[in-house]
PDBQT receptor file of N, H, CA, C and O in Angstrom, charges set to zero:
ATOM      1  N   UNK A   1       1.880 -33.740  -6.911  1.00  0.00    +0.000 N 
ATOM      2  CA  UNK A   1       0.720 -33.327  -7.649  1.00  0.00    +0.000 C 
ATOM      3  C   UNK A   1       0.990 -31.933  -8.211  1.00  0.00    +0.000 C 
ATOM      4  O   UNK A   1       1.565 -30.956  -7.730  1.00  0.00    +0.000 OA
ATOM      5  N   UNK A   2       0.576 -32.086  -9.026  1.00  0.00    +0.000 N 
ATOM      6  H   UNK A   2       0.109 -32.880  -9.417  1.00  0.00    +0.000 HD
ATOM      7  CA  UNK A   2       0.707 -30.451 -10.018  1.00  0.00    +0.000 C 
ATOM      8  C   UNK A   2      -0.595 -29.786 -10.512  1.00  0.00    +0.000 C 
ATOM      9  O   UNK A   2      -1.411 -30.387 -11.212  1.00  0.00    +0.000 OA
ATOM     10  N   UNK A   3      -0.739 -28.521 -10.109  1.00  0.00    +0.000 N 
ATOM     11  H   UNK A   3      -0.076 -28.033  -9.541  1.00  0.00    +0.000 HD
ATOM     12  CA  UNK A   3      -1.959 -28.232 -10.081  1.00  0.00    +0.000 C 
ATOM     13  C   UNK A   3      -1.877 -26.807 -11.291  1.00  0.00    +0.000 C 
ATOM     14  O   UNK A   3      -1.142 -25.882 -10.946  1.00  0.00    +0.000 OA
ATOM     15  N   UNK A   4      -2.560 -26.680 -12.545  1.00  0.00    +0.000 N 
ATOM     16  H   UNK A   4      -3.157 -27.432 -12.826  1.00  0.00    +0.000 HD
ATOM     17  CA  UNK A   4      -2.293 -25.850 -13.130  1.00  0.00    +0.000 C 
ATOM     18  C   UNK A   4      -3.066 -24.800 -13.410  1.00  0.00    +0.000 C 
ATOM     19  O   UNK A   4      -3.189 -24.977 -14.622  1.00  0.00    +0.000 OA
ATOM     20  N   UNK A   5      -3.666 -23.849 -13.176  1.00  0.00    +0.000 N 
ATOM     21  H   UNK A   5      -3.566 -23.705 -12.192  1.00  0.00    +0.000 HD
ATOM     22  CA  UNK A   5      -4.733 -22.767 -13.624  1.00  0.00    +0.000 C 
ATOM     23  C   UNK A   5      -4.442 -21.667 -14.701  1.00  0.00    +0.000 C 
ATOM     24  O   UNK A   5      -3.277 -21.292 -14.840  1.00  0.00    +0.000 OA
ATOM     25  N   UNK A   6      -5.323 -21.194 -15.381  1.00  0.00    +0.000 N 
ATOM     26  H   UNK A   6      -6.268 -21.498 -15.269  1.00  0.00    +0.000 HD
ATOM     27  CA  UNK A   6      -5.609 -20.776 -16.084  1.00  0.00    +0.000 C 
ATOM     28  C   UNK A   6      -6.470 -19.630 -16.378  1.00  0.00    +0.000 C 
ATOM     29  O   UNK A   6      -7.295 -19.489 -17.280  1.00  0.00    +0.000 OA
ATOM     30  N   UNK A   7      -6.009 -18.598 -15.153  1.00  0.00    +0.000 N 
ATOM     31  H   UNK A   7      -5.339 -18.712 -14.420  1.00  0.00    +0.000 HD
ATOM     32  CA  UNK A   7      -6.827 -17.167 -15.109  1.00  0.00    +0.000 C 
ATOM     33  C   UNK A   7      -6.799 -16.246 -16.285  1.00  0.00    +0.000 C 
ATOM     34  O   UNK A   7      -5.798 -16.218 -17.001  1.00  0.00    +0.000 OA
ATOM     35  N   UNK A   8      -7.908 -15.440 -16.546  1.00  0.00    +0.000 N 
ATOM     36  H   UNK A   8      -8.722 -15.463 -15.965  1.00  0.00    +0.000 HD
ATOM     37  CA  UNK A   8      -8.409 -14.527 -17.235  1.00  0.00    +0.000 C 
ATOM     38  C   UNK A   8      -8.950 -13.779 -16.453  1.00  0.00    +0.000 C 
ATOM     39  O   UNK A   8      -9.704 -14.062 -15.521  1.00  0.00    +0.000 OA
ATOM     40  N   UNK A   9      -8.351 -12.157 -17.028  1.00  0.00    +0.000 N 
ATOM     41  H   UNK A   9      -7.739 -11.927 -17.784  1.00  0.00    +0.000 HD
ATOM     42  CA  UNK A   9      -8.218 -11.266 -16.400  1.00  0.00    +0.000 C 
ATOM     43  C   UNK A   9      -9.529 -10.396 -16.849  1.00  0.00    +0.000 C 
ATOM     44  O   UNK A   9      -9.437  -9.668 -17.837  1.00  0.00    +0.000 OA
ATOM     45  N   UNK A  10     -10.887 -10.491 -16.027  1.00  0.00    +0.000 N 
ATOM     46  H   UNK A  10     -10.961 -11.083 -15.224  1.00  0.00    +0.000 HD
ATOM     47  CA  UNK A  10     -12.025 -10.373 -15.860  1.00  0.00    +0.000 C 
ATOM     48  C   UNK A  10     -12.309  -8.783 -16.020  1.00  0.00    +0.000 C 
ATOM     49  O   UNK A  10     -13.084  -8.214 -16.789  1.00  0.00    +0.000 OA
ATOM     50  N   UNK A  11     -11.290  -8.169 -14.891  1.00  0.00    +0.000 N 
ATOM     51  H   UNK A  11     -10.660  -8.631 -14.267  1.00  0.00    +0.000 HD
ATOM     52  CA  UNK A  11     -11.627  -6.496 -14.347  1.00  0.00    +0.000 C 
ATOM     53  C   UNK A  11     -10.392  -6.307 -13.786  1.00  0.00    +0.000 C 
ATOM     54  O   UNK A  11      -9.640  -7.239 -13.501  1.00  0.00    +0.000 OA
ATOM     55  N   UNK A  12     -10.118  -5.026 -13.596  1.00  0.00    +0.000 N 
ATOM     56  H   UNK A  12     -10.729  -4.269 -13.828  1.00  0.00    +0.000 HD
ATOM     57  CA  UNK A  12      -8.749  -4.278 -13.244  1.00  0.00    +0.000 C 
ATOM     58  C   UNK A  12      -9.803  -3.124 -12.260  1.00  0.00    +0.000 C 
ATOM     59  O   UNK A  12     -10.815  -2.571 -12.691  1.00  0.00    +0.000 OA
ATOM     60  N   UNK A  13      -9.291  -2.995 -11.028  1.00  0.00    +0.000 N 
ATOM     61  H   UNK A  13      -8.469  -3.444 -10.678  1.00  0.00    +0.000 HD
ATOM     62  CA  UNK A  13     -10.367  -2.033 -10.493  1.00  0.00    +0.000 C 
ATOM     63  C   UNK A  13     -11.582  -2.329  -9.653  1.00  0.00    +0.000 C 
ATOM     64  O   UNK A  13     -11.835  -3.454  -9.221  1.00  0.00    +0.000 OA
ATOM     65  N   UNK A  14     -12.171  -1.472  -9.489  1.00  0.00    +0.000 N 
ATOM     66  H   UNK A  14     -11.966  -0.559  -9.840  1.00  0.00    +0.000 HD
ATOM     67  CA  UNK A  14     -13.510  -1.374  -8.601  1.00  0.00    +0.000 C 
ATOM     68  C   UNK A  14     -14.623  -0.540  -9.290  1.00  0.00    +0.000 C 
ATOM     69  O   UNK A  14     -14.442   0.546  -9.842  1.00  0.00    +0.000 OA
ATOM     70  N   UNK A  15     -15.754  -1.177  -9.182  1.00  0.00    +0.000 N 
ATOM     71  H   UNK A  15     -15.901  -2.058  -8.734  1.00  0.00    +0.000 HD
ATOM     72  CA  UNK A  15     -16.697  -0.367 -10.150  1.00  0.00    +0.000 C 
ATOM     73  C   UNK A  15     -17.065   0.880  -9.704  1.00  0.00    +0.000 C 
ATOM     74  O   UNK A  15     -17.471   1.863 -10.325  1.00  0.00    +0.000 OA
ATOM     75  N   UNK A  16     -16.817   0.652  -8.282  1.00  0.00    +0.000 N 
ATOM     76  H   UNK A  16     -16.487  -0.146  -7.778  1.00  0.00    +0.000 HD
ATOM     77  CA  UNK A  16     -17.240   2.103  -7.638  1.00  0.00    +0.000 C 
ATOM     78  C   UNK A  16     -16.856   2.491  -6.440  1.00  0.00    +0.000 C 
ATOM     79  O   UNK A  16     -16.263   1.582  -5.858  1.00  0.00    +0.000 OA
ATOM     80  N   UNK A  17     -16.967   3.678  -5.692  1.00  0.00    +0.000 N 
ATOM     81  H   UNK A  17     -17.448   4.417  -6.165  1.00  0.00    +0.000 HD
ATOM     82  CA  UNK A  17     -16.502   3.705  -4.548  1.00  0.00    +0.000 C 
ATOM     83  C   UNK A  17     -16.559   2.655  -3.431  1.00  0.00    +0.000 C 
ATOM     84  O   UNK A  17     -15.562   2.265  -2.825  1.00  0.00    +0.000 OA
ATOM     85  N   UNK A  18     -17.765   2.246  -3.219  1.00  0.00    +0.000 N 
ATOM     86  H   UNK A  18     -18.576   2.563  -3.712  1.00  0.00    +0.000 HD
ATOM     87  CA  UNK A  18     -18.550   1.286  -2.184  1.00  0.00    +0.000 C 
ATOM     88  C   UNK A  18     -17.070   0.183  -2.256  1.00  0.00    +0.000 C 
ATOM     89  O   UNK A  18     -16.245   0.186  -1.343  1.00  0.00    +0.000 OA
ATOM     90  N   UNK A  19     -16.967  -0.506  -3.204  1.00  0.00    +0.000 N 
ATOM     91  H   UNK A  19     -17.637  -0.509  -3.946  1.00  0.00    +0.000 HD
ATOM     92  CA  UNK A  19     -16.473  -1.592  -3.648  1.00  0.00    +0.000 C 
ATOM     93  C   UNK A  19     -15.117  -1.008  -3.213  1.00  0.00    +0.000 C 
ATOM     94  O   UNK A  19     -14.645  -1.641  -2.269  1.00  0.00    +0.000 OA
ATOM     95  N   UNK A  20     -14.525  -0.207  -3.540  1.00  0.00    +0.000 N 
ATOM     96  H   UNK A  20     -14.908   0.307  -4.307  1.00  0.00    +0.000 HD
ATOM     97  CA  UNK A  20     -13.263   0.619  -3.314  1.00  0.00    +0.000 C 
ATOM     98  C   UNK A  20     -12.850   0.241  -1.512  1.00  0.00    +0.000 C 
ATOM     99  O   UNK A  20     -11.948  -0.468  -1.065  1.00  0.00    +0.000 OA
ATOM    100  N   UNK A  21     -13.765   0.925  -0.894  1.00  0.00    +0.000 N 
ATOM    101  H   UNK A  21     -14.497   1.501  -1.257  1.00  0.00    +0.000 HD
ATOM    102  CA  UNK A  21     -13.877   1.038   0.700  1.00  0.00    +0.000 C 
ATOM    103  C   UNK A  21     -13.531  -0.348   1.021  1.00  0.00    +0.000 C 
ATOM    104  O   UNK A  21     -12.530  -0.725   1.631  1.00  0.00    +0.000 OA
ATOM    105  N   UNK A  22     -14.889  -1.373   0.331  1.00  0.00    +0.000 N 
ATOM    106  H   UNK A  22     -15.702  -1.067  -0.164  1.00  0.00    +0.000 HD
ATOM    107  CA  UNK A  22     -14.304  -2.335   1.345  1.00  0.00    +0.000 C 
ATOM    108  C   UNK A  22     -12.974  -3.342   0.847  1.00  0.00    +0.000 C 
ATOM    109  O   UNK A  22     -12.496  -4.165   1.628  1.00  0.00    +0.000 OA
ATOM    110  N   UNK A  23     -12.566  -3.198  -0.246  1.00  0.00    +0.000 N 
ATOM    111  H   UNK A  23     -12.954  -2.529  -0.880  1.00  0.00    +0.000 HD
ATOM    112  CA  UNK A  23     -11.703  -3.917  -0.324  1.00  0.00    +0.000 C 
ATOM    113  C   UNK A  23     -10.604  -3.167   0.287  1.00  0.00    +0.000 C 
ATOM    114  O   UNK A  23      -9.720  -3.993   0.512  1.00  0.00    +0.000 OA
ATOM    115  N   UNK A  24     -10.204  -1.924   0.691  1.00  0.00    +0.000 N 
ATOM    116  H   UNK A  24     -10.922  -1.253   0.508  1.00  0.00    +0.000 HD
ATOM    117  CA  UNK A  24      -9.479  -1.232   1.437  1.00  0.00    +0.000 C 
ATOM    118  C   UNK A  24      -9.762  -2.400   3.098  1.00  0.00    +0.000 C 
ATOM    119  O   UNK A  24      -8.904  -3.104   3.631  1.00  0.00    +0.000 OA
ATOM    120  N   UNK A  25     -11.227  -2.221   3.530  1.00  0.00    +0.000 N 
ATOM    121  H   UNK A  25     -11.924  -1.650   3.096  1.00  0.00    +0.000 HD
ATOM    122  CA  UNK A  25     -10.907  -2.549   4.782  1.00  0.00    +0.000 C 
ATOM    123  C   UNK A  25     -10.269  -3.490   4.636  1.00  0.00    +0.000 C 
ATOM    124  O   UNK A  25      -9.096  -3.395   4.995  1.00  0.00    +0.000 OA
ATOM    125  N   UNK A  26     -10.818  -5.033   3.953  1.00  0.00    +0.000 N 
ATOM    126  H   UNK A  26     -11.771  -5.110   3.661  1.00  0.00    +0.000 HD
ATOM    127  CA  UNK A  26     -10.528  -6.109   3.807  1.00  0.00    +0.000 C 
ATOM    128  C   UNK A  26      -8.610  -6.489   4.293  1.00  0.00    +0.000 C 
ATOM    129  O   UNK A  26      -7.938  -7.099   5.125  1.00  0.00    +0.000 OA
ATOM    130  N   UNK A  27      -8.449  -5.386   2.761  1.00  0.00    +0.000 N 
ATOM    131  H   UNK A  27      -8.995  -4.890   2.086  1.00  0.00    +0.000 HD
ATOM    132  CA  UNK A  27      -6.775  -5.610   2.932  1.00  0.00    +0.000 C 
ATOM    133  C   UNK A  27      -6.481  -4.874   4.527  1.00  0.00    +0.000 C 
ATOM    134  O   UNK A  27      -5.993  -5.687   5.312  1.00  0.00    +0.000 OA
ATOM    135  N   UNK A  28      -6.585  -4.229   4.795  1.00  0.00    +0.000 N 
ATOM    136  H   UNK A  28      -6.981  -3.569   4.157  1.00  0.00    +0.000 HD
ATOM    137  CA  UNK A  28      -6.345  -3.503   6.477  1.00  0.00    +0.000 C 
ATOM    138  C   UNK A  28      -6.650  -5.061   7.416  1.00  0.00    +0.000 C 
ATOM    139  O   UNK A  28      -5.922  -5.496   8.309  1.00  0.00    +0.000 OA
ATOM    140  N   UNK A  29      -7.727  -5.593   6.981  1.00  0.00    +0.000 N 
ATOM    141  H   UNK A  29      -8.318  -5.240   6.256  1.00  0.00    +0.000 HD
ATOM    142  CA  UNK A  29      -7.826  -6.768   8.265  1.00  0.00    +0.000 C 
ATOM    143  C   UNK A  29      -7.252  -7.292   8.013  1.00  0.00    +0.000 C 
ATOM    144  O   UNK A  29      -6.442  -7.510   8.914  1.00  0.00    +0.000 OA
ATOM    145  N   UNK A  30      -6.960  -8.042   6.724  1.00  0.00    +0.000 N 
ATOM    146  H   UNK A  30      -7.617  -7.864   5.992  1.00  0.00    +0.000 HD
ATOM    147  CA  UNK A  30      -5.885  -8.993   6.255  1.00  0.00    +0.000 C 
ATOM    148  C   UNK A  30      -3.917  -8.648   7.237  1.00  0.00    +0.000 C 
ATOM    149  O   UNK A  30      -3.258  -9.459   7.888  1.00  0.00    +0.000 OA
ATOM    150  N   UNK A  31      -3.615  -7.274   6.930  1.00  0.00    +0.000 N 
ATOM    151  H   UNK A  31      -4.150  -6.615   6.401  1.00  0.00    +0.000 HD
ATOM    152  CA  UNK A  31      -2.316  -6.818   7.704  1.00  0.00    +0.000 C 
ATOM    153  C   UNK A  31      -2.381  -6.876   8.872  1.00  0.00    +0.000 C 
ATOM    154  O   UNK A  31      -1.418  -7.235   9.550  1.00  0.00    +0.000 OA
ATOM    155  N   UNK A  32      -3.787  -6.459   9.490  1.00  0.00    +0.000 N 
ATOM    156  H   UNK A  32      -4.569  -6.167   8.940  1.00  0.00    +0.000 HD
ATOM    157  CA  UNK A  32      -3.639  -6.675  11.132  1.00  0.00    +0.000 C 
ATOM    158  C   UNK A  32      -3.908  -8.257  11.768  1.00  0.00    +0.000 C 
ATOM    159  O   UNK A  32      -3.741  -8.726  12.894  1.00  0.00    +0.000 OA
ATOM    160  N   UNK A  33      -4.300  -8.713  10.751  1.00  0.00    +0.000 N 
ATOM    161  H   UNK A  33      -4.436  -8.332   9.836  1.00  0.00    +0.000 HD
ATOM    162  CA  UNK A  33      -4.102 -10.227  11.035  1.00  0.00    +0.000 C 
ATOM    163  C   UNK A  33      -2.645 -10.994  11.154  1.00  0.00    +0.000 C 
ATOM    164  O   UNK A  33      -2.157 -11.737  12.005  1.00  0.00    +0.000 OA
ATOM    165  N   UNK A  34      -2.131 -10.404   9.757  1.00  0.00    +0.000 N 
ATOM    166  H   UNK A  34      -2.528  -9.801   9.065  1.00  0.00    +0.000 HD
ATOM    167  CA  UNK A  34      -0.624 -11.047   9.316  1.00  0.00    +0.000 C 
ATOM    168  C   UNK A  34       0.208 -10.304  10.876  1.00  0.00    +0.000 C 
ATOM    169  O   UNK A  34       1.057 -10.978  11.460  1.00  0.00    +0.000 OA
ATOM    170  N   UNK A  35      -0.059  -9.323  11.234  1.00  0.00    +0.000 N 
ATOM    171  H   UNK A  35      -0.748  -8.775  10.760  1.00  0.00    +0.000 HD
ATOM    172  CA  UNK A  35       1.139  -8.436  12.053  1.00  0.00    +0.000 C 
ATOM    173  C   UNK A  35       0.726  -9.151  13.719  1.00  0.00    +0.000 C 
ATOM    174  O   UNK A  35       1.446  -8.892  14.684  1.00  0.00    +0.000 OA
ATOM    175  N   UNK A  36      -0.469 -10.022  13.843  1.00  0.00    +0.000 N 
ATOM    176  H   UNK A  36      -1.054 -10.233  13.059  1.00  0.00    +0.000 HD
ATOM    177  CA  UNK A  36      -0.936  -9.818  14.765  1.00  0.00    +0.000 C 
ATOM    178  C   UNK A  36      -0.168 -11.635  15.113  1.00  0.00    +0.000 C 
ATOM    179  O   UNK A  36       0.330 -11.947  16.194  1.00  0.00    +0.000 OA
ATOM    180  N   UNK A  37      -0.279 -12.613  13.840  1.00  0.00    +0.000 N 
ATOM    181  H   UNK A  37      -0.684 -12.359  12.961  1.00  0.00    +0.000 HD
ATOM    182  CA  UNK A  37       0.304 -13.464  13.928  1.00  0.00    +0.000 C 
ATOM    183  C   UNK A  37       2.000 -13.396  14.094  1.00  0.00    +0.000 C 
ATOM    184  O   UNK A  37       2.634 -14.186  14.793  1.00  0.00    +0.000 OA
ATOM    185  N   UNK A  38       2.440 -12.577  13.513  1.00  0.00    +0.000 N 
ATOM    186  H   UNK A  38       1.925 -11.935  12.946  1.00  0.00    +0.000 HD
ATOM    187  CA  UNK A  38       4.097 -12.371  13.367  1.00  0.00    +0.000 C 
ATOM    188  C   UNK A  38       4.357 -12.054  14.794  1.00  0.00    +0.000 C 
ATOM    189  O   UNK A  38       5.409 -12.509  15.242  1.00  0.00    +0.000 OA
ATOM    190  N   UNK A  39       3.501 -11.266  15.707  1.00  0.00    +0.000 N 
ATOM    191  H   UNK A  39       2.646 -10.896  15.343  1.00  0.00    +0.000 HD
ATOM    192  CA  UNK A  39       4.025 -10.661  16.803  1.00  0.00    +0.000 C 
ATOM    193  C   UNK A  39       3.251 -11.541  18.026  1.00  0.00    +0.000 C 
ATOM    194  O   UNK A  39       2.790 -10.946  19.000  1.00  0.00    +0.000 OA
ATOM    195  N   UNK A  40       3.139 -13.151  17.875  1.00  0.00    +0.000 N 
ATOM    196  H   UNK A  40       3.513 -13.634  17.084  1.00  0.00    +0.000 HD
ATOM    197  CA  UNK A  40       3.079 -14.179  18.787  1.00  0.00    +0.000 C 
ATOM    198  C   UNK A  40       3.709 -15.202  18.045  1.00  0.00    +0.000 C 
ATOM    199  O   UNK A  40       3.761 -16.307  18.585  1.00  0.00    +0.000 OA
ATOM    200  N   UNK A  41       4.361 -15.021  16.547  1.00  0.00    +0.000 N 
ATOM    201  H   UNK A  41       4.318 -14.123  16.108  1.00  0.00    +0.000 HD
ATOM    202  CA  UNK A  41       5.727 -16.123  16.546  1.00  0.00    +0.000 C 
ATOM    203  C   UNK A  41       5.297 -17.104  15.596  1.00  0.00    +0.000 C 
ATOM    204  O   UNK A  41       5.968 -18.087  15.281  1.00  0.00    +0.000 OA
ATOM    205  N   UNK A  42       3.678 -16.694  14.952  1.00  0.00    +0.000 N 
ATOM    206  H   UNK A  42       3.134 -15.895  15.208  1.00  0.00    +0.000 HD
ATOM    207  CA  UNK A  42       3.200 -17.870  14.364  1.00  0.00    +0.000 C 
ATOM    208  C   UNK A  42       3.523 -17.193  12.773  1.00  0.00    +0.000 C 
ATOM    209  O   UNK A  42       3.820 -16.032  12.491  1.00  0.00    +0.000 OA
ATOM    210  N   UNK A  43       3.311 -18.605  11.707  1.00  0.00    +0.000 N 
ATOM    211  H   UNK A  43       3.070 -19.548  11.937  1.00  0.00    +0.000 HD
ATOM    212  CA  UNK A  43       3.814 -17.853  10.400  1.00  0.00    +0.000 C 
ATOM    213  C   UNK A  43       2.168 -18.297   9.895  1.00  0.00    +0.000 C 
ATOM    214  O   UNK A  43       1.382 -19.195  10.197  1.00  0.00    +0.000 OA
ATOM    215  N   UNK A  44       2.161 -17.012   8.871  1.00  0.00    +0.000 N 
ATOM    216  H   UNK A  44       2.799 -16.282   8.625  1.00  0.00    +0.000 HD
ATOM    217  CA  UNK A  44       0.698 -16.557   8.127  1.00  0.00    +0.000 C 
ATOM    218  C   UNK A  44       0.519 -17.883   7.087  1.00  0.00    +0.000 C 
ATOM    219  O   UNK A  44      -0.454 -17.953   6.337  1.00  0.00    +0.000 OA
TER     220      UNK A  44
């Protein structure tokens, strides 16, 4: 199966600080997730 998309590039950025923060945490949980799986052997 072949699946094809067709994104358009909406926004570059964060409208504002608020938005800034949490996509900071987000990505931070995202790494301590990935590091947390790597270091019991499982793949992300």
């Amino acid at each position: 199966m072949l699946v094809v998309n067709d994104w358009q590039v909406v926004q570059i950025g964060h409208r504002n600080d608020a938005e800034r923060e949490i996509a900071l945490g987000i990505a931070e949980r995202r790494r301590e997730q990935r590091r947390t799986r790597s270091a019991y052997g499982r793949s992300s």
